[in-house]
C-alpha positions in Angstrom: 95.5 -77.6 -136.8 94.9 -75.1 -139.7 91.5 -74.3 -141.4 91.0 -77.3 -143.1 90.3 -75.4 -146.5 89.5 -78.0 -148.8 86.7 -79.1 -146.6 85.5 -75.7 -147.4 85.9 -75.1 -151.1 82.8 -77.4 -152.3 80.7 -75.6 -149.8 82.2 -72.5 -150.8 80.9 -73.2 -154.7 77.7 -74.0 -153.9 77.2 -70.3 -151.9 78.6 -69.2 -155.2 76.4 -71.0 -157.0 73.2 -70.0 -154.7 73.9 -66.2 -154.7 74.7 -66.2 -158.5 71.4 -67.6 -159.2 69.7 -65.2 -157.1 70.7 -62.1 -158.7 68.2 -62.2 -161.3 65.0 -62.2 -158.8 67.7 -59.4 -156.9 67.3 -57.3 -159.6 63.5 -57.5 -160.1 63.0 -56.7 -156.8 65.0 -53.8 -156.7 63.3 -52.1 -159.9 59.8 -52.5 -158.2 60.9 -51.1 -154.6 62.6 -48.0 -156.7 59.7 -47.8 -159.0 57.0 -47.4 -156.2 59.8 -44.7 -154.6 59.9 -42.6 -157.4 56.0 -42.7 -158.1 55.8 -40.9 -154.6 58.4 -38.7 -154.9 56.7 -35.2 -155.1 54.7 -36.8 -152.0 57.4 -36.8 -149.4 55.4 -34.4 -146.8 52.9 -36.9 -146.6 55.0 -39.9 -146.1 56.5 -38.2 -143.6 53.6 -37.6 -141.9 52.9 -41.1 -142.7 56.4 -42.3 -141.1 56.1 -40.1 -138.1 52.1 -42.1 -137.6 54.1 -45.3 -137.9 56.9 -45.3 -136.0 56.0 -46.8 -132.6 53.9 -49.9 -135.0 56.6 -50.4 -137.5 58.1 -53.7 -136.8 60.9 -52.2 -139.3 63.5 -49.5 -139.1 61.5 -46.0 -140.9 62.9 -43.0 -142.4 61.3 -39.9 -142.5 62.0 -37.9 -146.3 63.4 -34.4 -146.5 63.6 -33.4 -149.6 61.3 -34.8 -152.6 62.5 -38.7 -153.1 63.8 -38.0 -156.8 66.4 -35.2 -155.4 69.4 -35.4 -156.6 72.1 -32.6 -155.7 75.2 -32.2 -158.5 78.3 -32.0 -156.8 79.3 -28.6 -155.2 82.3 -26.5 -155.6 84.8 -27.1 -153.8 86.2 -24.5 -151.5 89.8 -23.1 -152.7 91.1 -23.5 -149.1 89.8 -26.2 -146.8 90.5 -27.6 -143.3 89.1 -30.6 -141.7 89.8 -32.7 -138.2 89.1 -36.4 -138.0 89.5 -39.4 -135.2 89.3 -43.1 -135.2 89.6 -45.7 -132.4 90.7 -49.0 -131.6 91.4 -51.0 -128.3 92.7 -53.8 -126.1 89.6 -55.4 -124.4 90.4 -57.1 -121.0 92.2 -60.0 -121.3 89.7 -62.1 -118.7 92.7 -64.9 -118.4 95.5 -62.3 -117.7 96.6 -61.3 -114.7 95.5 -58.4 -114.5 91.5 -56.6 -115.7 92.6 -53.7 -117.6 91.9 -51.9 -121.6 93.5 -49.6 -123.6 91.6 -47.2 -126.4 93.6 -45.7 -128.7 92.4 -42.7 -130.4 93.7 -41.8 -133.7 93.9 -37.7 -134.3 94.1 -36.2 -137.9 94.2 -32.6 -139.0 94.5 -31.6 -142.7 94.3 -28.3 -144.3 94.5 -27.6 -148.1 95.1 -25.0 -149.8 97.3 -22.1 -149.5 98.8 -22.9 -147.0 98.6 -26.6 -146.1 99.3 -28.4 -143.1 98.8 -31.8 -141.4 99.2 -33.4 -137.8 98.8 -37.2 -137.2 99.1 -38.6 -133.4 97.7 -40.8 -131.9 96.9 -41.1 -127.7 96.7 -44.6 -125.8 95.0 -44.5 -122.5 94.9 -47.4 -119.8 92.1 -48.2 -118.0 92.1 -49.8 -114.6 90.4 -48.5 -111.7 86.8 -49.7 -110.7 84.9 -47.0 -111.9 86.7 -47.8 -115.5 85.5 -51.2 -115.6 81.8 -51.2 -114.3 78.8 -49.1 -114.6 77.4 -49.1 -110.8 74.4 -47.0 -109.2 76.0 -48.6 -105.4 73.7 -51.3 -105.9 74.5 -53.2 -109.1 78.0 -53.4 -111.1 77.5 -53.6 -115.2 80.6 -54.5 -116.6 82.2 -51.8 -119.3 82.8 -54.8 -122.1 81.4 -55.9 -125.4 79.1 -53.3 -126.8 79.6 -50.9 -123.9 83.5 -50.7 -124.1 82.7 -49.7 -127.9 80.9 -47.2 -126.5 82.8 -45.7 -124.6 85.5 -45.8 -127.7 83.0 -43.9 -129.5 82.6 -41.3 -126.9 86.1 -40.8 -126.8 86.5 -40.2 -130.6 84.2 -37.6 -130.5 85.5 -36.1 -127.2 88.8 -36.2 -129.0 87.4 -33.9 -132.1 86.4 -31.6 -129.5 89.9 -31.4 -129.2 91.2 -30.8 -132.2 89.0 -28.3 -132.8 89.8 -26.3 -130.1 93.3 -27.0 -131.4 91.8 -25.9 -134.8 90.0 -22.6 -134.4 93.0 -21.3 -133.4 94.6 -22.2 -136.8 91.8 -21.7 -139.3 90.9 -18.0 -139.9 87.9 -18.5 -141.5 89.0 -21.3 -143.6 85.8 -24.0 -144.4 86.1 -26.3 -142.0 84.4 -30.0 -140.7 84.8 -32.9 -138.3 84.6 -36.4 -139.8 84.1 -39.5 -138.2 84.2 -43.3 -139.7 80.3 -45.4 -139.3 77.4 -43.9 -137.6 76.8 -41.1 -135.8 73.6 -42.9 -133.9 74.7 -45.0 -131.2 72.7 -47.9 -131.8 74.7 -50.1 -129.4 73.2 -47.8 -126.6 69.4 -48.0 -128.2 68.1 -50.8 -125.4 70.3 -50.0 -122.8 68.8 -49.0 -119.0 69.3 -45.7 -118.1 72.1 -46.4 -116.2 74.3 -46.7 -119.1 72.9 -44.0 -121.1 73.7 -41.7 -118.7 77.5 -43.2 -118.5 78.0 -43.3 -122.3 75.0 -41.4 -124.4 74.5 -38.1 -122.6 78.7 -37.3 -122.6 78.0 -38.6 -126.5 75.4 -35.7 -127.0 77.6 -33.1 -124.8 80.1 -34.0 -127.5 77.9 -33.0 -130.5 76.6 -29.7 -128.5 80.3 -28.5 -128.3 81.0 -28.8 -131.7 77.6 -26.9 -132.5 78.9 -24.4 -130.2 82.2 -24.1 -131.9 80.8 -23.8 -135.4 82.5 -27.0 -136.6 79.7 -29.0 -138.5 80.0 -33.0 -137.8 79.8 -35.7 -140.2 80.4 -39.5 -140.4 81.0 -41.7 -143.5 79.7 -45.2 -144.1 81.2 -47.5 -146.7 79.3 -49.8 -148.2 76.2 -49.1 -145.8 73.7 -52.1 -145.0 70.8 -49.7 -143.5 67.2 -50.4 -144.5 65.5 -47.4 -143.5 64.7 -45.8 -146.6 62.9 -49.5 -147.8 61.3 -49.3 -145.1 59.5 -46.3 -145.9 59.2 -47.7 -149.6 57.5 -50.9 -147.6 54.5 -48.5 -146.1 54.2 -47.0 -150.1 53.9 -50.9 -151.0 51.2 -51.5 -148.0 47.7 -51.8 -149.1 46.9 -51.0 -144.9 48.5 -47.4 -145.0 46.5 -44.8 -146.5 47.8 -41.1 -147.2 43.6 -39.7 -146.7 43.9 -41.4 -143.6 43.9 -39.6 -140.1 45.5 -42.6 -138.8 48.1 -43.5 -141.0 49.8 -45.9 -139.4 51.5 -49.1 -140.9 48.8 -52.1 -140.0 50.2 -53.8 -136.6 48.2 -56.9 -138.0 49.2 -57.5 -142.4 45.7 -57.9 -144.2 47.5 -59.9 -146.6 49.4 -62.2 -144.5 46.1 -62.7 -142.0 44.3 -63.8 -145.8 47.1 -66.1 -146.5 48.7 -64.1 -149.3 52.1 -63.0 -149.4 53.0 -59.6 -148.2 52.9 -56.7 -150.6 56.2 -55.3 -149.2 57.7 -58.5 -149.4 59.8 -58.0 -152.3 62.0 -55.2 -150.0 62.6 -57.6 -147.7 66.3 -58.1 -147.2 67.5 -55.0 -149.4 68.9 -52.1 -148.6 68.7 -48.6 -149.5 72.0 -48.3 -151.0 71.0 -50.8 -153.7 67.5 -49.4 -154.8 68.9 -46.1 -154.6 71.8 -46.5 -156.9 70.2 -46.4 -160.0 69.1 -42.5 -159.2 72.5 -41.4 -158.3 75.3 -40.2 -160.9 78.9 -39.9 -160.1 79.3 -37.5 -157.3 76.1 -36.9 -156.5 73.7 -36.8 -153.3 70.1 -38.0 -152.9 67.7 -36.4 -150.7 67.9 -35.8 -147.2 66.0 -38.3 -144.5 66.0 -38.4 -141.1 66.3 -41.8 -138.8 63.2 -42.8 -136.9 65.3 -45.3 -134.7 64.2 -44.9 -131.5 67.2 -43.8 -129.1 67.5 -40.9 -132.2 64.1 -39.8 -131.6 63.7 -39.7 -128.2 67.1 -39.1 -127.2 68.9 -36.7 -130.0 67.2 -34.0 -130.0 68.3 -31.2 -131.1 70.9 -33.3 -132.7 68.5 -35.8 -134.7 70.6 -37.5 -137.4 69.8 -37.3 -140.6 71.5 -38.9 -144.0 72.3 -38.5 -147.7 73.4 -41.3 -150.0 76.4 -40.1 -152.7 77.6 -41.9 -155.3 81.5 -42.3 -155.0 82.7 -44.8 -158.0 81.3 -48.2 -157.8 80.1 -47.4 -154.4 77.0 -45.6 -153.0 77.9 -44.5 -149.3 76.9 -42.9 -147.1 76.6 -40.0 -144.7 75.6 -38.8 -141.4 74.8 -35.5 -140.0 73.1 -33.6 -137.3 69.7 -31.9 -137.5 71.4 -28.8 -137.1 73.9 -29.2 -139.8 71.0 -31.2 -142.4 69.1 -27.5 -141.7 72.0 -25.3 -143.0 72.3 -25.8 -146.8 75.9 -24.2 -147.3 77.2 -27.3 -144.6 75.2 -29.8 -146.6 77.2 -28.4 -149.8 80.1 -28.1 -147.8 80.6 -31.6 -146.6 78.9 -32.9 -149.8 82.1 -31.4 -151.7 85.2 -32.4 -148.9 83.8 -35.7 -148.6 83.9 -36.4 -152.2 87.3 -34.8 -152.7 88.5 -37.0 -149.3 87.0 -40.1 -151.3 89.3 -38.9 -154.6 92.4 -38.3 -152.7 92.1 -41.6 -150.9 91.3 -44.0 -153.9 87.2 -44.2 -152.9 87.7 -43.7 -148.8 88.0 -40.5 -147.1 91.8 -40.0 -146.8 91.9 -38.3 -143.3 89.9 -41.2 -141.9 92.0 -43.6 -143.4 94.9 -41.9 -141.9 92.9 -41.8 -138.6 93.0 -45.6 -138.6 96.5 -45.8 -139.5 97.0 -44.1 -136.1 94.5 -45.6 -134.3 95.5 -49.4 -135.1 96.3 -52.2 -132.7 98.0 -54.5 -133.9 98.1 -58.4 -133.1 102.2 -58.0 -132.2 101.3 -54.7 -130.2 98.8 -56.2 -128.4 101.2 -59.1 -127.3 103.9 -56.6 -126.1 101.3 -54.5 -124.0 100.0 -57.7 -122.1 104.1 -58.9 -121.8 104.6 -55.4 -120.3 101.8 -55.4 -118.0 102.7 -58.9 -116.9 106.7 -57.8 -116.1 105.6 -54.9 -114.3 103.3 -56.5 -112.1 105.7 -59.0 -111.5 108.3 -55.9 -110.5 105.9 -54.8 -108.1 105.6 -58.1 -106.6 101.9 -57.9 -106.8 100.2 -61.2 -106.5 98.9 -62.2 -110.3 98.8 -64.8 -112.3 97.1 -65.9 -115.8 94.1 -68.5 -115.8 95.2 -72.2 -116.1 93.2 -72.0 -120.1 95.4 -69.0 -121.1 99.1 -71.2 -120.1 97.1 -74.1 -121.9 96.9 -72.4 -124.7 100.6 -71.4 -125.1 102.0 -74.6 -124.7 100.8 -77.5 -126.9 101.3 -81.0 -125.2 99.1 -85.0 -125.9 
């Protein structure tokens, strides 16, 4: 039976109805979070020391200012000639009713140069995963099954391992041309943040192998976000609205107890709660330009990054504020700020508001409901050819065949 739509549509107009008439109190909120920012903007070195006091009490996400809070960066020139390497992934997860446990990742690869002498290469590489040590995380003891949040990391490892790649690919090619690695969402693996050590070492230290190599090869790294959700930078902005946290204090630290909520008032950083820094910062931000630099204060980027601590911009790309992660070690060189500042915008342009390469990345990258089909009716005739012993679950034939 289909989606029964028009049981929907009056429940639809009432969320209509409910967000519309929210906007208003929206709006007021998000003028008194970014009024309280800018009042402390030529006071960012002591909110940072402020963020770094309050990072193990926070009971919210913290990031630590770079720059002064009103910064805003013009866009930069952009280089003549340009070159840039970019990868996206998608997969098959195991098909638990099929005969067989097995996963593909598919790893889109894009190179681009501009310029005098432009050039492109678009592939893309499937790889099958099968064996025992492919599907479970094991210290001899225990077995974790690779799935769920850990098969996306490993797809995120293999992006990056892929860009290590191409660049090796690329050096060859660029004789001194500007160059950059780009990746689609975060660059902080927050899937591994909570994970035992056992999996970090599987998925997050390879991660972080992958950024040293590019630091070797001189290749700065940056991912983009569209139409990011993060909260750090309110949550900063919610220690400025905290009546707890003092600046003159040796202390510092966000209250791990709210005065205001144990006196039965309502939080003073209430009014952030449920925004996100993209909105309050919006308002600042002019077409093609950056704010100031922050780094994350999540935990698994502090105390497992380093020297790679990720730190962010926000840019202003049409209707859309996005944006974009980098590396301590790029955030600290000013020319690869500029420099990815400047592609990225001109990606955005070329590509209608998204980077172009890492749309063209996902092109490659994409699996497809009908190619997902024909990779499980391939595995299921060659096992069969092999006369291996292997059927599907009882659900799964349920499922294909409808019967009262």
């Amino acid at each position: 039976m289909a989606l029964d739509l028009t049981a929907l549509s009056r429940q639809i107009r009432s969320m209509s109805g409910a967000l519309a008439s929210e906007v208003g109190h929206r709006n007021d909120r998000q003028t008194l979070a970014l009024g309280r920012y800018l009042e402390e903007a030529d006071q960012y070195h002591q909110w940072a020391t402020a963020v770094d006091l309050s990072r193990e009490t926070s009971a919210w996400l913290l990031a630590r200012p770079v720059e002064p809070l009103n910064t805003t960066r013009d866009l930069p020139p952009l280089p003549a000639d340009y070159a840039l390497i970019a990868s996206d992934g998608s997969q098959i997860d195991v098909e638990r009713h099929g005969m067989v446990a097995c996963y593909v990742i598919n790893i889109g690869r894009v190179f681009l140069r501009y310029g005098t002498q432009p050039a492109a290469r678009l592939t893309a590489q499937p790889m099958l995963y099968y064996r025992d040590d492919d599907l479970y995380i094991s210290d001899g003891v225990r077995r974790i099954p690779i799935e769920g949040n850990y098969l996306s990391a490993r797809r995120d490892l293999e992006e990056g391992l892929a860009l290590v790649d191409l660049a090796d690919e690329f050096l060859l090619l660029r004789g001194g041309t500007p160059s950059l690695a780009l990746q689609d969402g975060t660059l902080v693996r927050w899937t591994l943040a909570g994970a035992e050590k056992l999996v970090q070492q599987r998925f997050l230290t390879p991660y972080l192998g992958y950024l040293d190599a590019m630091r070797e090869r001189g290749v700065p790294v940056a991912s983009y976000i569209s139409r990011p959700r993060a909260p750090e930078v309110l949550g900063t902005i919610r220690l400025m609205l905290c009546p707890d946290v003092d600046l003159r204090s040796e202390r510092g630290a966000v209250c791990s107890t709210c005065s205001d909520a144990a006196a039965g008032r309502e939080p003073s950083c209430a009014p952030c709660q449920g925004l996100t820094d993209a909105e309050v910062l919006a308002d600042i931000l002019d077409e093609g330009q950056r704010g100031p630099l922050f780094a994350s204060m999540s935990r698994v980027n502090v105390e497992a990054y380093w020297p790679h601590l990720i730190h962010f911009f926000y840019m202003r790309v049409g209707r859309e504020v996005a944006r974009v992660e980098i590396p301590r070690w790029v955030a600290e060189a000013p020319a690869q700020v500029d420099l990815i500042h400047s592609v990225i915008y001109d990606q955005c342009m070329k590509g209608q508001g998204y980077p172009v390469a890492l749309a063209r990345a996902h092109e490659q990258a994409i699996v497809r409901a009908a190619d997902r089909r024909t990779f499980l009716s391939i595995v299921e005739g060659s096992l069969l050819r092999a006369e291996l012993p292997a059927s599907t679950s009882r659900k799964r034939e349920s499922k294909e065949r409808q019967a009262l």
